[in-house]
N, CA, C and O atoms as CSV, one atom per row, in Angstrom:
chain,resi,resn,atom,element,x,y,z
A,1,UNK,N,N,-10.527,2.976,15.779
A,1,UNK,CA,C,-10.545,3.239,14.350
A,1,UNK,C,C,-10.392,1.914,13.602
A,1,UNK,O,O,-9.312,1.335,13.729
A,2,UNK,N,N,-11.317,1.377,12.858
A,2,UNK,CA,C,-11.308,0.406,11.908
A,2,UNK,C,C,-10.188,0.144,11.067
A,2,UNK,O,O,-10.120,1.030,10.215
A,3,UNK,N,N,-9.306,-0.678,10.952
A,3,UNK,CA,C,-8.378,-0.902,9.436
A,3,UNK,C,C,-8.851,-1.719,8.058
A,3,UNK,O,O,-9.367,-2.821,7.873
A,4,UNK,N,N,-8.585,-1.049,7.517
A,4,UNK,CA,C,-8.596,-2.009,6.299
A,4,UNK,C,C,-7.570,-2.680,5.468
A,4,UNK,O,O,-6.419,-2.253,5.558
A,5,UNK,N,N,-7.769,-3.466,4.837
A,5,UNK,CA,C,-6.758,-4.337,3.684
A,5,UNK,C,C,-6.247,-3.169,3.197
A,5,UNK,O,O,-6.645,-2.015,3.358
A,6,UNK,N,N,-5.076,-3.712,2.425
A,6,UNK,CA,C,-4.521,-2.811,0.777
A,6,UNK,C,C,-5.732,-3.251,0.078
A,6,UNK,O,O,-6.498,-2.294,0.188
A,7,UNK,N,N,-6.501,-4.454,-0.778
A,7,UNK,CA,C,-7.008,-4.531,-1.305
A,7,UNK,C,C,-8.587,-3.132,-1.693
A,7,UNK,O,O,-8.966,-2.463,-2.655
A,8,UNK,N,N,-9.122,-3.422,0.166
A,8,UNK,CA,C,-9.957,-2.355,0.580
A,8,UNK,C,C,-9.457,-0.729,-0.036
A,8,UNK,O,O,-10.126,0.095,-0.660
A,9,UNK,N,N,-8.409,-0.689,0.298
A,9,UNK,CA,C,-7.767,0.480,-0.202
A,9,UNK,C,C,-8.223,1.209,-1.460
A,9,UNK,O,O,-8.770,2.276,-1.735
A,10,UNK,N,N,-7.616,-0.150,-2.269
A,10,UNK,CA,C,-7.196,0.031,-3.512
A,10,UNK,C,C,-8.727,0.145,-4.249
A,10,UNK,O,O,-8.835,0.712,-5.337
A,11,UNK,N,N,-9.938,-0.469,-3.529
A,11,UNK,CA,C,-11.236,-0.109,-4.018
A,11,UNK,C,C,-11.692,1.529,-3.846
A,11,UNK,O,O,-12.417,2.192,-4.587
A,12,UNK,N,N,-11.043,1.901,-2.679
A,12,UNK,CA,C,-11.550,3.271,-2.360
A,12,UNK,C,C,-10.943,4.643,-3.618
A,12,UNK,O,O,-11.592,5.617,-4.000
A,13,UNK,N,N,-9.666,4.287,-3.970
A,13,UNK,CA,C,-8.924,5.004,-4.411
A,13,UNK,C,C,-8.595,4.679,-5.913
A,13,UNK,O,O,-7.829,5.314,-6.638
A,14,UNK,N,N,-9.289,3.622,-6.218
A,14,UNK,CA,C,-9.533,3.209,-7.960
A,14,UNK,C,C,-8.126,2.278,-8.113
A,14,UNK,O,O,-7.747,2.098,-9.270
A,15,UNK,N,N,-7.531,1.829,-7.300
A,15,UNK,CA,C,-6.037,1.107,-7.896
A,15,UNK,C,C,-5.876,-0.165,-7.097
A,15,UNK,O,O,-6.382,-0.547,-6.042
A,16,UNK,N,N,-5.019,-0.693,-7.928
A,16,UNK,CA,C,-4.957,-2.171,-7.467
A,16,UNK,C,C,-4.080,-2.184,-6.372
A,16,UNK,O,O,-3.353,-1.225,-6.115
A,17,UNK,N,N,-4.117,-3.562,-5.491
A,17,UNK,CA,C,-3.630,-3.596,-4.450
A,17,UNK,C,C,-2.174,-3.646,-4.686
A,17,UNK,O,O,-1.339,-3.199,-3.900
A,18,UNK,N,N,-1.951,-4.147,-5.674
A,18,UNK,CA,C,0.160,-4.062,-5.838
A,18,UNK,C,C,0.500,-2.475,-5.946
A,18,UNK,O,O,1.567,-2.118,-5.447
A,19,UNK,N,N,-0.614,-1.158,-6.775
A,19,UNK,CA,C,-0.294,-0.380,-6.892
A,19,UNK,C,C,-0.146,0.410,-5.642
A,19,UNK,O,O,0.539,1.334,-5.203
A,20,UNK,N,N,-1.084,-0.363,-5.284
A,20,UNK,CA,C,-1.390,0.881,-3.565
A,20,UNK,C,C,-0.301,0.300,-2.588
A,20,UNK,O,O,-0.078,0.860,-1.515
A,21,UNK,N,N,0.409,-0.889,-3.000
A,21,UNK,CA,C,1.537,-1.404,-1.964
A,21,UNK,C,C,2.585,-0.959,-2.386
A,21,UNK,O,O,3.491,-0.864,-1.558
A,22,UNK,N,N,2.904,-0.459,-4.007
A,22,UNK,CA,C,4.004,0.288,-4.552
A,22,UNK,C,C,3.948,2.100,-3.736
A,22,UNK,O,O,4.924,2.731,-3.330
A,23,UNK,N,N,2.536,2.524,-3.716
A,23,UNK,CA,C,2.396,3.540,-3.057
A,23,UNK,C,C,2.727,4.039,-1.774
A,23,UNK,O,O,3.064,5.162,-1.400
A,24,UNK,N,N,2.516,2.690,-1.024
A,24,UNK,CA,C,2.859,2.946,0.458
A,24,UNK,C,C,3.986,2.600,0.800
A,24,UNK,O,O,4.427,3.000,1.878
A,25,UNK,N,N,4.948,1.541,-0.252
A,25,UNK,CA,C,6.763,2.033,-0.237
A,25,UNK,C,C,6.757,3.327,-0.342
A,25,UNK,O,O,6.801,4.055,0.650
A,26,UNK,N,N,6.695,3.830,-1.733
A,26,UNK,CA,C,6.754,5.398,-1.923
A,26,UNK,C,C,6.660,6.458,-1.008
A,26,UNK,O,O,7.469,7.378,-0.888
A,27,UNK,N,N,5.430,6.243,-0.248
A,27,UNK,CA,C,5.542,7.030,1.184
A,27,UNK,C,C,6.653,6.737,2.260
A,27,UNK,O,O,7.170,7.659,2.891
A,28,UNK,N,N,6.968,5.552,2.427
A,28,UNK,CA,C,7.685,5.206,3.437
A,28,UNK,C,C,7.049,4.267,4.350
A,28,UNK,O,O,7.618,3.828,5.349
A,29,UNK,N,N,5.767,3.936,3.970
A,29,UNK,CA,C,4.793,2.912,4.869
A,29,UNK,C,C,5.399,1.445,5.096
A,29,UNK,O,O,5.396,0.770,6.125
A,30,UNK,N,N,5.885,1.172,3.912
A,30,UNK,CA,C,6.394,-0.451,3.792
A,30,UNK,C,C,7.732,-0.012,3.096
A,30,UNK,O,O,8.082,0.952,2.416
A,31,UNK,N,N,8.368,-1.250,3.613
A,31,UNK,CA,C,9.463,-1.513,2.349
A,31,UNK,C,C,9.923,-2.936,2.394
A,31,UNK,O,O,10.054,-3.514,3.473
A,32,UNK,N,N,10.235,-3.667,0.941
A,32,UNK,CA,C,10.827,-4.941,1.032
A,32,UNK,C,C,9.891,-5.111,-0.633
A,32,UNK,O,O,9.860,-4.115,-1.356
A,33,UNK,N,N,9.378,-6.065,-0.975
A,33,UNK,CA,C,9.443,-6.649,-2.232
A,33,UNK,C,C,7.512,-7.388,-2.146
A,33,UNK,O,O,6.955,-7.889,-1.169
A,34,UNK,N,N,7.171,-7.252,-3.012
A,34,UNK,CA,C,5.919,-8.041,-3.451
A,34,UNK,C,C,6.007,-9.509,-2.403
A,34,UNK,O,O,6.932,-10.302,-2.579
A,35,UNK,N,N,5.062,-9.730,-1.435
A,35,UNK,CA,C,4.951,-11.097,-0.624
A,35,UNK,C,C,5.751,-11.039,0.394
A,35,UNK,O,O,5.748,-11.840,1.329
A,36,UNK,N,N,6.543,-10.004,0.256
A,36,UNK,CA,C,7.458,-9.716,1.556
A,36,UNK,C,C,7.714,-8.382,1.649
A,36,UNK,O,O,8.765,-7.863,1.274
A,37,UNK,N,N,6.690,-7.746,2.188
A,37,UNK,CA,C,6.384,-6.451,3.099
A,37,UNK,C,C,6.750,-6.144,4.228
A,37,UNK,O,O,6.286,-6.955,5.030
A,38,UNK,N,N,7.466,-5.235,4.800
A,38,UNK,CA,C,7.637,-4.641,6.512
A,38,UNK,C,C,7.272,-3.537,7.071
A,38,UNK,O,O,7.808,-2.512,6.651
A,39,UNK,N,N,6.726,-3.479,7.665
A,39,UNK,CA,C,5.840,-2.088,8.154
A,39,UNK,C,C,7.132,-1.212,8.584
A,39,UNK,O,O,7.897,-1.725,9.400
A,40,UNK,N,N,7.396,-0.026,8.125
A,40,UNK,CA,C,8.350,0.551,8.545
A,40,UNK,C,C,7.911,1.438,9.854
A,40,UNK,O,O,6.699,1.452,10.067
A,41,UNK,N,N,8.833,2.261,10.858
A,41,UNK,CA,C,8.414,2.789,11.873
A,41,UNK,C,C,7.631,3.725,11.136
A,41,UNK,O,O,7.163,4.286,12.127
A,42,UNK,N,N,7.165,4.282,10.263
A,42,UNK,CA,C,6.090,5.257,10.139
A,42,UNK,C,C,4.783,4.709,9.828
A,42,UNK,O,O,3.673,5.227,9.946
A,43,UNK,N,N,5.276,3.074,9.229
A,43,UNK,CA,C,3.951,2.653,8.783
A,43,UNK,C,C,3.350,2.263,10.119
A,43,UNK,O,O,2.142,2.497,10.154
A,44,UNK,N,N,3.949,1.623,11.463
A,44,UNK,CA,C,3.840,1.549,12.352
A,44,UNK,C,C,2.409,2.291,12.822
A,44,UNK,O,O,1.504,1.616,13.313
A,45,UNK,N,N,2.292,3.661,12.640
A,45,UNK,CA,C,1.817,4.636,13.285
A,45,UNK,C,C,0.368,4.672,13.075
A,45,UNK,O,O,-0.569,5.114,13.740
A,46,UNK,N,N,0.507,3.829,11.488
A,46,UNK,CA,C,-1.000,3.196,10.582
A,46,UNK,C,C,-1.093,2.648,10.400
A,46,UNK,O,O,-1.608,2.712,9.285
A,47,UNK,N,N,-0.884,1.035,10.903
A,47,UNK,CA,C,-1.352,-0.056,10.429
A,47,UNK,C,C,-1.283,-0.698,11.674
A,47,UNK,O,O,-0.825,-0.051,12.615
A,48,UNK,N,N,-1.854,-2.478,11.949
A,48,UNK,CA,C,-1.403,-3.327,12.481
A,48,UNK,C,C,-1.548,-4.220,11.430
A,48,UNK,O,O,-2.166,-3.981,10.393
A,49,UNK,N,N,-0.732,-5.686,11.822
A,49,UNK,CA,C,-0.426,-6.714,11.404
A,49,UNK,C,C,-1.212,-7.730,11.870
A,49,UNK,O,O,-1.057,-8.042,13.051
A,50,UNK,N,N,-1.925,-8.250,11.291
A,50,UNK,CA,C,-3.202,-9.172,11.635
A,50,UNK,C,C,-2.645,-10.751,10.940
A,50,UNK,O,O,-2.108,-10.953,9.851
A,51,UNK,N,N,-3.006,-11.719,12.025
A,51,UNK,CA,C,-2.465,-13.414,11.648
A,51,UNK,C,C,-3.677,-13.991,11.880
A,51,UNK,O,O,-4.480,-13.611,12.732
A,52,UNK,N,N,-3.853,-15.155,10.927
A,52,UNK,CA,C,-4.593,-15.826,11.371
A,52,UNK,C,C,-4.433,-17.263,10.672
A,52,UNK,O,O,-3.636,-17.463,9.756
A,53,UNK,N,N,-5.201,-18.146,11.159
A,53,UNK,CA,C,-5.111,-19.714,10.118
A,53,UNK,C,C,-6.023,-20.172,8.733
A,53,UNK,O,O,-7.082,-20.798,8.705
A,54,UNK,N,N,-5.325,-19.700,7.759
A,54,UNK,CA,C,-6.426,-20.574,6.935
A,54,UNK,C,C,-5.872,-21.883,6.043
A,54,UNK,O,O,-4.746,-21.954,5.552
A,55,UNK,N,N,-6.554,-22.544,5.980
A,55,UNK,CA,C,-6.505,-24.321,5.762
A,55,UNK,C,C,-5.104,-24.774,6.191
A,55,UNK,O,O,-4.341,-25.359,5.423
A,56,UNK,N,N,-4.811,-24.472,7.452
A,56,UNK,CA,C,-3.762,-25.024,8.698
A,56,UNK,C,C,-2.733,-24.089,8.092
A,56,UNK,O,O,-1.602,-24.209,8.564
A,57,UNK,N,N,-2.866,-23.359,7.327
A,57,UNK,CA,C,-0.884,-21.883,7.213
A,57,UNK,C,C,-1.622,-20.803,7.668
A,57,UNK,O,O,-2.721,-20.363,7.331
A,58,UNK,N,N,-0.778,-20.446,8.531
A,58,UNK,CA,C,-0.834,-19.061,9.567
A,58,UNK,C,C,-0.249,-17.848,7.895
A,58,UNK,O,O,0.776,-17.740,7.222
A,59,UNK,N,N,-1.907,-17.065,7.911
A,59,UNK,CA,C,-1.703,-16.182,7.029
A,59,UNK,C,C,-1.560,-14.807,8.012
A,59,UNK,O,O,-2.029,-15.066,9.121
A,60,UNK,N,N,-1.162,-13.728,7.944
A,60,UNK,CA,C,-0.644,-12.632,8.007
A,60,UNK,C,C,-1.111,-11.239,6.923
A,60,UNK,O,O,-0.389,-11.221,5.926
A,61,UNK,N,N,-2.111,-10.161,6.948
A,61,UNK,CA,C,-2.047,-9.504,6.853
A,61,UNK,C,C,-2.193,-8.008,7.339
A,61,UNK,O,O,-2.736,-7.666,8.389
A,62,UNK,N,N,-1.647,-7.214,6.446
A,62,UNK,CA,C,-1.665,-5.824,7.129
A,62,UNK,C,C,-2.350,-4.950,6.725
A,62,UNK,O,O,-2.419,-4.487,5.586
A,63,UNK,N,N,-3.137,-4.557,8.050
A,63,UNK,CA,C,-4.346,-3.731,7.695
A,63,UNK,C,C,-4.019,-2.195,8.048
A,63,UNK,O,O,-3.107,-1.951,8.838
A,64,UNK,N,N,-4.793,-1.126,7.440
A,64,UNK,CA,C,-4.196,0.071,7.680
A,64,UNK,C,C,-5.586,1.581,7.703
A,64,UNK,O,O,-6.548,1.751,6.954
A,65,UNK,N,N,-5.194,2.248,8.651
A,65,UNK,CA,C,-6.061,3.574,8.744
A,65,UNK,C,C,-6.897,3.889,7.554
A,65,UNK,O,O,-6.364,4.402,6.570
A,66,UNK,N,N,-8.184,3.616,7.573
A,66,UNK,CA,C,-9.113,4.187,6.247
A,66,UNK,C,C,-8.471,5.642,6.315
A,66,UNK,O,O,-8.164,6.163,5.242
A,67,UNK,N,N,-8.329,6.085,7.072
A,67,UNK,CA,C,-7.680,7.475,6.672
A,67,UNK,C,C,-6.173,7.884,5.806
A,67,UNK,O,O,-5.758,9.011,5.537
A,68,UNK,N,N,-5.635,6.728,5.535
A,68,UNK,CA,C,-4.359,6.643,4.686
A,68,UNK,C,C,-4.816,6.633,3.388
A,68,UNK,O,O,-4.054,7.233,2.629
A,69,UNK,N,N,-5.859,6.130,2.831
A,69,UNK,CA,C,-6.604,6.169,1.532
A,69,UNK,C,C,-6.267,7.494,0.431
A,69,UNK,O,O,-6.010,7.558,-0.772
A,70,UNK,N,N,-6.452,8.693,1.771
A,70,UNK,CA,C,-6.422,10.172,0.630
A,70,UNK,C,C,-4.779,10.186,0.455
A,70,UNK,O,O,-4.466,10.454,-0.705
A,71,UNK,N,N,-3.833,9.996,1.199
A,71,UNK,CA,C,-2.401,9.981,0.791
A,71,UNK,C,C,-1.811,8.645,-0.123
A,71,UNK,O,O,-0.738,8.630,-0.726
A,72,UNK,N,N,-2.575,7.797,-0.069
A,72,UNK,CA,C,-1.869,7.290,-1.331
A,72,UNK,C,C,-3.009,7.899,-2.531
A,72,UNK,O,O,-2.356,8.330,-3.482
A,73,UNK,N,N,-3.880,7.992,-2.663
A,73,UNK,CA,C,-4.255,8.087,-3.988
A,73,UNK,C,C,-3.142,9.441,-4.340
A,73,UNK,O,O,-2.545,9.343,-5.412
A,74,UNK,N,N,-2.890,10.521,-3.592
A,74,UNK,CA,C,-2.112,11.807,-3.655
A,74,UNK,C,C,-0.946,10.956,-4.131
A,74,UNK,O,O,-0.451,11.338,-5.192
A,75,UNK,N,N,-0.424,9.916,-3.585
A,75,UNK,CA,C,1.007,8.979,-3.723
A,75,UNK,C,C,0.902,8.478,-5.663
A,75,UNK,O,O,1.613,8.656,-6.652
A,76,UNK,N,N,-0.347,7.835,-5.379
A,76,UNK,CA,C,-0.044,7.221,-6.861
A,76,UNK,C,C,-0.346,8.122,-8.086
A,76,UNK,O,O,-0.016,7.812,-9.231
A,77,UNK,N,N,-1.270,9.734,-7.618
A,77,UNK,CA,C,-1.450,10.043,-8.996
A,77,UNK,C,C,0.132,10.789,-9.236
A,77,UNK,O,O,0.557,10.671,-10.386
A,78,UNK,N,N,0.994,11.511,-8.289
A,78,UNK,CA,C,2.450,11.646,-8.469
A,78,UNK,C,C,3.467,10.475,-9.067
A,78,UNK,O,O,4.460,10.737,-9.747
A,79,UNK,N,N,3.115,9.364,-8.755
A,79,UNK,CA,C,3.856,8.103,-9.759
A,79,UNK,C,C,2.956,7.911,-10.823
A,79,UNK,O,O,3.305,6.830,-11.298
A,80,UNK,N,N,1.916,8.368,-11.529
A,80,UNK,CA,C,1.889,7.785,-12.816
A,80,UNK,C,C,2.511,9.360,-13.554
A,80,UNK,O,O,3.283,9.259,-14.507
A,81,UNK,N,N,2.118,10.749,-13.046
A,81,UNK,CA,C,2.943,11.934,-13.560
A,81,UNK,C,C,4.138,11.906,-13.283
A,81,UNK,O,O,4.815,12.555,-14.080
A,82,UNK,N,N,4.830,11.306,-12.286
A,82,UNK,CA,C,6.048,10.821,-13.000
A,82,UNK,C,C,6.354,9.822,-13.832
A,82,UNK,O,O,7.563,10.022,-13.943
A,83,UNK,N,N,6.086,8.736,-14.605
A,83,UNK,CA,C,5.741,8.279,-15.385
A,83,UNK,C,C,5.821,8.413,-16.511
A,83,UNK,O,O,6.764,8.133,-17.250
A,84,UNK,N,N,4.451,9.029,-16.840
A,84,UNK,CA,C,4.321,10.036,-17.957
A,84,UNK,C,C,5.510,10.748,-18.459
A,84,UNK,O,O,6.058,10.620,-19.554
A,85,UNK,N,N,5.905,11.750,-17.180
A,85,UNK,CA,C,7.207,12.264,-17.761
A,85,UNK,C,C,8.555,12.128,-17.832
A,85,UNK,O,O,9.394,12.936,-18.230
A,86,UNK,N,N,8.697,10.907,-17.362
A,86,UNK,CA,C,9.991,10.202,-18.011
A,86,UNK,C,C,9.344,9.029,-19.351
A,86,UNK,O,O,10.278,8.428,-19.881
A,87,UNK,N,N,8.245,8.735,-19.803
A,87,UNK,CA,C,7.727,8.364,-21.089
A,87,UNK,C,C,8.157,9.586,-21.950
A,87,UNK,O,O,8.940,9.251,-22.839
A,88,UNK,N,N,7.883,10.807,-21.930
A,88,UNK,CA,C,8.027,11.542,-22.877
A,88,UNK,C,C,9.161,12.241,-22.931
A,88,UNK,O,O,9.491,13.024,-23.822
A,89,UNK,N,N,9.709,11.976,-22.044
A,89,UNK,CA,C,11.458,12.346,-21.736
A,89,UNK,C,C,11.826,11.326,-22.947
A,89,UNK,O,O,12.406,11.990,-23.807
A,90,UNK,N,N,11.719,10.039,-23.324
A,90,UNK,CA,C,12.173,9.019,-23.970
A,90,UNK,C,C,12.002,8.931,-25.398
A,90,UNK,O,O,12.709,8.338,-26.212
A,91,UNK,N,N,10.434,9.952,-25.673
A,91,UNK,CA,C,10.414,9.565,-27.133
A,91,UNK,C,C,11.373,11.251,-27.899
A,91,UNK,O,O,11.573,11.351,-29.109
């Protein structure tokens, strides 16, 4: 089975790659902070961690199941309706 980027992702499912990396905390896929990501044991199950060299720094990313695509978009349209309704909780 092929992996793809978050970026890849985030084309399939209309959202940007920070959103779709906020998404896959949300699931439980990653956790840790923007530039410092950790595949948690569930993300484990969908992704690998891919290294390689570009202009001599060993870059690192993590690629993940085209089939994870339909659960985050399910992930992020539940975080912007929650959102929404703590926006209108406020006014």
């Amino acid at each position: 089975m092929a992996k793809i980027s978050v970026a890849q992702l985030g084309r399939i499912v209309g959202a940007s790659a920070q959103t779709v990396n906020k998404a896959l905390c949300e699931m439980g896929f990653l956790s840790g902070v923007p530039g410092n990501y950790t595949i948690t044991e569930i993300g484990r199950k969908f992704s690998v961690r891919e290294f390689s060299i570009e202009e001599r720094h060993l870059e690192n990313t993590i690629k993940w199941d085209r089939e994870v695509a339909g659960l985050v978009r399910i992930t992020i349209q539940r975080m912007e309706a929650k959102k929404k309704t703590s926006q209108n909780t406020l006014r």
